[in-house]
Phi, psi and omega in degrees: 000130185260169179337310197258338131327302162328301188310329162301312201283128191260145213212114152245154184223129190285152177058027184322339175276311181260174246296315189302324198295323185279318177317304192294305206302346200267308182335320198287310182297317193290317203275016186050033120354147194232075179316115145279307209241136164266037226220170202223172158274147193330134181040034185270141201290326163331320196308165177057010164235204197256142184290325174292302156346279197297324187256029182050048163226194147326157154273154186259019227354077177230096198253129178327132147222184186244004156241095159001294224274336173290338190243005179300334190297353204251030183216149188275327177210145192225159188268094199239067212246035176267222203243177167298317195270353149283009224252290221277335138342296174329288187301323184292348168285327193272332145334279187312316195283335192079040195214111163346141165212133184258134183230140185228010186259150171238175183096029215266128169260204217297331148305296187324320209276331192279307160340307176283333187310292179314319173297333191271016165251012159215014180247160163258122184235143169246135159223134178209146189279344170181123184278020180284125176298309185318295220278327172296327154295326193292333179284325162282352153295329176276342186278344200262348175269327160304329154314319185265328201265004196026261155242052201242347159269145175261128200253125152264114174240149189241119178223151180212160224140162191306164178253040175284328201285166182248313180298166172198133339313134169312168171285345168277347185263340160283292257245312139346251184349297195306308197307334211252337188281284190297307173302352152289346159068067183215142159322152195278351171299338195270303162293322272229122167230115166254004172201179187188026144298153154074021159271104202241043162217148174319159202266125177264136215270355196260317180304141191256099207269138187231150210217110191242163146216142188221134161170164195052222208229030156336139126304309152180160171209136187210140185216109187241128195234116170270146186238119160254228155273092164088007170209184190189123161254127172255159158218121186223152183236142173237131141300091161287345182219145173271357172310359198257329176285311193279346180291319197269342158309271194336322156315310184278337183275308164321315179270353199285316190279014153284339186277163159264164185321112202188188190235114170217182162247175174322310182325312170279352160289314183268013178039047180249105162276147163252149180261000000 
């Protein structure tokens, strides 16, 4: 898509005052986007002001507001990296309008997760537990090692972040997990040990062990380790930046509004098969 086709795609992005919502509008701008839509949450001193002004930037003539559905009509897609419980609000707006949506929140249960499913039958919706191209390769690196090493490996995976974050397991640390899950061909419910006081029986090997640390200012770190007899394979991914999350939404908004209506991931974004 060239430049000046970008330059069409009218883009909102939710939450805007925080840390991913200033990350996505600067992501939106290096890729020349056309921010239309704005919104912060109901009575944070943003509302009603211009969105560039207001983040010490140009201005984008774009003014915060705090309700979506009055202002959807002016945007092709949104972008949605705020909390769980505005999430399903969200979709149902974004529904009525008939407008692509990008979700970036994890910790979702299990309704929710069904929630999207049902909206992505008449919407286009990307949803990924991480828009980082690394951590979406890495994930097909881990389904294929999990494939060669078969079950003669034990799988652990170790994830750490700030200690801002709230859900654990990260959603990225689910998306490892599932995958390792699935060349096993059993649910990760079925497999998943996420702590193991008071466990006094051998570690069954077929089980996927998930590990959180939260503390400081992590960006994110995953570590998926298989242990075998006399070797041990990592696959680790490091975050250094969160720009990495909001460049590949931004990424994911761009291609969404080509798609017709369906439930997809990164994976389809970036069109990545493993052979």
């Amino acid at each position: 898509m060239t430049n000046k086709n970008r330059q069409n795609i009218r883009v909102g992005i939710l939450g805007v005052t925080g840390r991913m919502g200033q990350m996505l509008v600067q992501a939106a701008i290096q890729a020349e986007l056309n921010i239309t839509v704005a919104t912060g949450r109901a009575g944070n001193p943003c509302i009603g002001k211009e969105l560039g002004t207001y983040l010490n930037r140009d201005p984008l003539n774009v003014i915060i507001s705090e309700d979506l559905a009055k202002v959807i009509q002016n945007c092709d897609v949104i972008i949605d990296f705020t909390t769980a419980e505005a999430l399903s609000r969200h979709i149902e707006i974004c529904q009525q309008e008939k407008k692509p949506l990008i979700i970036g929140i994890t910790g979702l249960s299990e309704s929710l997760n069904q929630r999207i499913v049902e909206a992505a039958q008449t919407i286009t919706i990307v949803h990924s537990g991480n828009y980082s191209i690394g951590v979406n390769l890495s994930v097909d690196l881990v389904r294929v090692a999990a494939q060669l090493l078969k079950h003669d490996f034990e799988a652990e995976i170790i994830e750490a972040h700030h200690h801002h974050k709230i859900d654990a397991p990260s959603g990225t640390a689910l998306m490892y997990a599932d995958a390792i899950a699935e060349v096993r061909q059993k649910s990760l419910s079925d497999l998943a040990v996420y702590q193991r006081l008071g466990n006094q029986t051998e570690r069954d090997p077929q089980r996927i062990g998930l590990q959180a640390i939260r503390g400081g200012d992590i960006v994110g770190e995953h570590s998926t380790i298989f242990f075998g007899h006399g070797e041990q394979v990592e696959i680790k991914h490091i975050a250094t930046n969160r720009m990495n999350f909001a460049t590949g939404a931004v990424r994911a908004a761009i291609w969404s509004v080509t798609q017709a209506s369906g439930l997809y991931d990164m994976k389809d974004v970036i069109n990545f098969t493993p052979q």
